[in-house]
C-alpha positions, 0 to 999 in steps of 0.5 A: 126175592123171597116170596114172603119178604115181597109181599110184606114190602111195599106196594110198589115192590108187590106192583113190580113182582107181579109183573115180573112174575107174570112175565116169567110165567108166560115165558116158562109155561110156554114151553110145555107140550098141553093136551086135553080131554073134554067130557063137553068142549063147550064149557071151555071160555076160550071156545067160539061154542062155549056158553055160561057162566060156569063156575070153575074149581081145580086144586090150588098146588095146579094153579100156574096152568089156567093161569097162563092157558085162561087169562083174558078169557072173563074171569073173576078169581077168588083169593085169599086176604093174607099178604101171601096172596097179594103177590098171586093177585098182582101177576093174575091181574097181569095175566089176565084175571079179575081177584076177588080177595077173600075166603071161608077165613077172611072176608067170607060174607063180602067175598061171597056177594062180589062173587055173586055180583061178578056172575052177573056177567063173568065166569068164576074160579076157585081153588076149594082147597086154598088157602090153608088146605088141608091139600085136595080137600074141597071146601064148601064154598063152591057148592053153596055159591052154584046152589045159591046163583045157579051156576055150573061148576065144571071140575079141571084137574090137571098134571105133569110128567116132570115137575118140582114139588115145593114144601108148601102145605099143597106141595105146590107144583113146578112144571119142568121146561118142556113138559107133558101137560095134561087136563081133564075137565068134567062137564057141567055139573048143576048143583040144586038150589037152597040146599041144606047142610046135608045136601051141602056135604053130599055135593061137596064129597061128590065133587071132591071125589070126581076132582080128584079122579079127574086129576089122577087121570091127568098125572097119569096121562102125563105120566104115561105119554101115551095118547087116548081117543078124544085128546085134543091140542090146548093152546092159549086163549085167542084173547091172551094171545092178543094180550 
């Protein structure tokens, strides 16, 4: 059924796709071959020497990955209102994940203090460039929420060596069945407290910049299929496992 079509039908058909589409995920996503390079393993949630709360961001056409590697592991995800989104929050919920529904468009102010409230207690995530893009541009969401609660944001970026691109304005990525997964994960990067617009805009440029690096770096990594120093086996969370 269509995406779109679901999502404008009732709660209980939006209910039952969220499951079904959780259940599909886990099944096709298992089947991929996941390798990672740490610049600090500690920032990862499902780690016995992990320690935060952090405030996580990678790009929106790369969410299928956490989702079904981080589920269970004390994560509040931010999303947006649309109806569009009601079916991405239900197979979260199913995953895993806690939704904060909102964005910069819709629900800005009420998002913003949920999220704040969940820091408290639980780590954040955040597609920066979700939901209208433009595709791979950081907004500044994330750097206003660390320079106001003091948190870490810790930058993923991921990639394939096969995949399906759908038409999507993030051209969305479908890994195919037994591909190379790769991630690259920055360390904690400590945005400054009360920051103005232009101290806003120069960490927002920086973290763009980097997020994209690092997932240049993972589609490369894929790509090649070669092996570097400081790789490692990524495997689901012990908590999902469990689930």
């Amino acid at each position: 059924m269509d995406a779109k079509v679901m999502n404008n039908s009732d709660p209980f058909l939006v209910r039952l796709g969220g499951f079904a589409g959780a259940r599909l995920i886990t099944c096709w996503m298992r089947t991929l071959d996941y390798r990672v390079a740490y610049y600090d393993p500690s920032i990862d949630p499902a780690r016995r020497d992990w320690y935060g709360p952090n405030i996580y961001v990678f790009w929106h056409e790369h969410i299928l990955f956490p989702l079904y590697l981080r589920g269970h592991c004390n994560m509040a995800m931010l999303l947006s209102r649309h109806r569009d989104a009601d079916l991405l929050a239900r197979i979260a919920y199913h995953l895993g994940f806690d939704c904060v529904r909102g964005s910069t468009y819709r629900g800005a102010t009420s998002a913003v203090r949920e999220m704040a409230r969940r820091s408290n207690s639980m780590n954040l995530t955040i597609t920066p460039d979700g939901p209208r893009g433009p595709r791979r541009h950081l907004a500044q969401g994330p750097i206003y929420l660390a320079s106001k609660l003091g948190l870490p944001l810790v930058a993923m970026g991921f990639g394939y060596d096969r995949l399906w691109r759908l038409g999507s304005w993030d051209r969305f990525a479908i890994p195919k069945p037994f591909a190379r997964a790769r991630a690259v994960v920055s360390p904690r990067i400590h945005v400054p407290p009360n920051l103005d617009r232009e101290g806003m805009e120069r960490y927002r440029f920086r973290v763009e910049d980097l997020l994209n690096r690092l997932t240049d770096k993972a589609e490369d990594w894929a790509a090649s299929g070669g092996r570097i120093d400081v790789e490692r086996p990524l495997v689901k969370s012990p908590a999902a496992r469990a689930a």
